[in-house]
N, C-alpha and C positions, 0 to 999 in steps of 0.2 A: 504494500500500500504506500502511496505515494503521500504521506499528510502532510507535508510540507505546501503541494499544489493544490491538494483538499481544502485545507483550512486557507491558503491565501485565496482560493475560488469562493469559500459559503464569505469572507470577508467581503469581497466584491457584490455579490449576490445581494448583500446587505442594503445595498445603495450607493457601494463608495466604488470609485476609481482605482487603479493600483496606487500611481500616483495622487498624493493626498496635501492640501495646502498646511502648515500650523497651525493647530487651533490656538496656541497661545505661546505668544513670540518669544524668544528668552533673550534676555539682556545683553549689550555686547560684551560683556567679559565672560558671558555662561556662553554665547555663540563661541568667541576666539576659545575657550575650553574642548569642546564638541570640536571645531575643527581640527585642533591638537591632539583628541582621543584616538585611543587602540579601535579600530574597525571600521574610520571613517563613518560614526554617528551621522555627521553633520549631513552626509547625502543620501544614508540609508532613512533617516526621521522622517522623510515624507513619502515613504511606502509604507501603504498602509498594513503592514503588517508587522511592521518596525515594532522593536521593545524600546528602541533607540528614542522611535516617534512617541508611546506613551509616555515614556519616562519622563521626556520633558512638558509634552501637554499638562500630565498629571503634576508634576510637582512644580513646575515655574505656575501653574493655578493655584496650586496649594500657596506657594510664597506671597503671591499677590494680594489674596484674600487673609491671610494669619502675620498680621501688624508684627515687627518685631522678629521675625521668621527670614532666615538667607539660606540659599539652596545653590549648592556647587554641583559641577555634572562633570564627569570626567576625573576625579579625585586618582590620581597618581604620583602620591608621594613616597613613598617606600617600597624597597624591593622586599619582597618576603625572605630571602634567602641572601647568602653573600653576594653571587653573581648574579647577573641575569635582569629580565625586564622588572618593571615595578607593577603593582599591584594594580587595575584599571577599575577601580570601583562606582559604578555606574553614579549615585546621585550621593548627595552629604548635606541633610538638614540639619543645620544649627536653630534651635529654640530654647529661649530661656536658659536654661544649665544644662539643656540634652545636647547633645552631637549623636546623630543618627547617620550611620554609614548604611547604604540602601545595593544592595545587588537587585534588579527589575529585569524580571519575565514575563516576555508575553507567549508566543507560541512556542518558545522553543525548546519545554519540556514533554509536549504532544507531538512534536518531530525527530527533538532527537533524545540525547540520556545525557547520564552522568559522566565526566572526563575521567580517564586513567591518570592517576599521578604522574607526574613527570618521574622519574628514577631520581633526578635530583634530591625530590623532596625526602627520599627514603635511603638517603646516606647522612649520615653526623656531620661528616666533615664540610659540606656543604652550605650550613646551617649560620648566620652570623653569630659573633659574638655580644652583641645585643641581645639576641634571643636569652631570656633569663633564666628560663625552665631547660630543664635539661632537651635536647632533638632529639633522644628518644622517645617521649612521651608526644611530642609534634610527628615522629615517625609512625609511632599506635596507631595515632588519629588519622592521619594518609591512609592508615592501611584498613582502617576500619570504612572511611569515605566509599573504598571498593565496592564494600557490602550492597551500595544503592545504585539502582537502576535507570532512573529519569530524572532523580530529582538531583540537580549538580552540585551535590557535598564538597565534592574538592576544589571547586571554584571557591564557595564559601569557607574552605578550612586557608585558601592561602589567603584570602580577606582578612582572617580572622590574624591568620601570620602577622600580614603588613601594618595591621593597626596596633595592636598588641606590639610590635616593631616603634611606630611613632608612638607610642603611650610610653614605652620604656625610654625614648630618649628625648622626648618632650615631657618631663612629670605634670611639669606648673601650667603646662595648658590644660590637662585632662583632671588634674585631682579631685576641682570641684567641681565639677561634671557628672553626667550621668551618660553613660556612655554605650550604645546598642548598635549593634552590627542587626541586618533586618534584609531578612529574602523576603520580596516583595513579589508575588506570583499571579498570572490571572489564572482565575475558576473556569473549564467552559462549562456553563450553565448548560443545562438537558434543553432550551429555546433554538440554540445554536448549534444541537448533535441531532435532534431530530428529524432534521429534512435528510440526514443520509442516507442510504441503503442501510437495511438492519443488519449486515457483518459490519459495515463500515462503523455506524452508531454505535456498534455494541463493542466492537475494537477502541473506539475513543473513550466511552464510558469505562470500562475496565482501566483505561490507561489513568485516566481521571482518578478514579479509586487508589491506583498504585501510588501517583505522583500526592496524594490527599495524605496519606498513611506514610511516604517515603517523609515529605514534610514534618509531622509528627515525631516524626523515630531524628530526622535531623535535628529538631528542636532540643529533644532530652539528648543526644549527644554532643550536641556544641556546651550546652549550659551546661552537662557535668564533668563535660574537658576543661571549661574555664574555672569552676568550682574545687575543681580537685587539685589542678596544676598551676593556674596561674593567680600573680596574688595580685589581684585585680578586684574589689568588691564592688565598685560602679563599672562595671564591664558586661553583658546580656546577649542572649541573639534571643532574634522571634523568629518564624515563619508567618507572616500573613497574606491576603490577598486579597488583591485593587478592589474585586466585590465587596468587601465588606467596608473597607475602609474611602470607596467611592461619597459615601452623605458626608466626608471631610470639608468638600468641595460644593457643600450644597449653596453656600454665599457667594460661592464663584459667578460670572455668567458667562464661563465655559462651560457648567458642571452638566447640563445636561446633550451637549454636542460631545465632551468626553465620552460620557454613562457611554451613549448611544452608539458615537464611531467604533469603541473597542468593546461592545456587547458586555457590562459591567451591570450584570445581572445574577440574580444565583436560578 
């Protein structure tokens, strides 16, 4: 099955264009961001199938309506490991005392799965001297990531790396913070799997299920890797998703061209 051209075909089907205008502009220092990000953001955001494209609909809406609220998009300051690229962390809400670092999904746990570790990540030696916790206990964690099938743990365990990275060699900016690393994922609602063929539907709905419960089982393994090893007390992950946390934006007046373009329904 091809879900990649499925789900960007029922997107179309919807109403929309492949090519899709911004629904809400982002700033020019969050544009020059996007243009400098890992995957070329800035020209993928207006296909409408883009996670590229919600990510910043949804949270430059969110900053505009939440007074006091700044949102960074492309957040690449730390490499997780000694060598190597730096961490590409899709959005970074600062509010009040939170810093919220945001990983954002849209189709792309119903097309593709979870990354294999790079081998880097599962040698010691590799591992900065920053790192405070022993790279064993970060090698576990890699090798437990395996375990899941669609939902991309290993993306989120090297997140989890590079912030944990600048928290240990920035103290005085995180101390009095609260501070959340956060997979942000979209739901497809049964509105949106229905019109399929019923292997097709019922192939998505099962995937659904898996990626629901991979979710889950990711949440109680981040928070009791950072619990057990790192000595971090304002440090958290969530699992949540755009459905539920869509009436954020109900002051917005993008909020219901958002809802509606990326089917943000349950």
């Amino acid at each position: 099955m091809d879900a990649y051209r499925l789900l960007t075909e029922r997107l179309i089907e919807c109403g929309q264009s492949f090519i899709v205008d911004l629904i809400c502009q982002p700033s020019d220092a969050q544009m020059q961001a996007l243009v400098e990000g890992s995957g070329h953001p800035d020209s993928e955001m207006r296909q409408i199938n883009s996670s590229a494209g919600l990510a910043v609909n949804f949270w430059r809406a969110y900053e505009l309506c939440h007074p006091g609220c700044s949102v960074e998009f492309e957040w690449q300051k730390q490499r997780p490991l000694r060598y190597g690229r730096p961490a590409n962390i899709d959005v970074v809400v600062s509010e009040d005392d939170t810093v919220t670092f945001i990983e954002s999904k849209f189709l792309e746990p119903y097309y593709s799965g979870n990354e294999t570790p790079n081998e880097s990540y599962l040698k010691a030696s590799r591992y900065s001297k920053n790192t405070k916790d022993s790279p064993q206990s970060w090698i576990a964690l890699f090798s437990k990531a395996k375990e899941f099938k669609y939902y991309n743990v290993t993306q989120l365990c090297r997140h989890l790396l590079a912030i944990c990275k600048d928290m240990w060699k920035n103290p005085r900016f995180y101390e009095k913070k609260t501070i959340k690393l956060c997979s942000v994922t979209w739901d497809m609602p049964d509105g949106f799997t229905d019109i399929f063929v019923d292997d097709v539907m019922a192939e998505f709905k099962d995937r659904r299920r898996i990626i629901l419960e991979e979710a889950n089982r990711c949440e109680s393994l981040l928070n009791d890797f950072i619990s057990e090893h790192l000595d971090f007390q304002n440090l958290g992950f969530e699992a949540i998703k755009y459905n539920d946390i869509i009436g954020q934006l109900e002051n917005s007046p993008y909020y219901l061209t958002i809802k509606e373009q990326y089917y943000l329904y349950h």
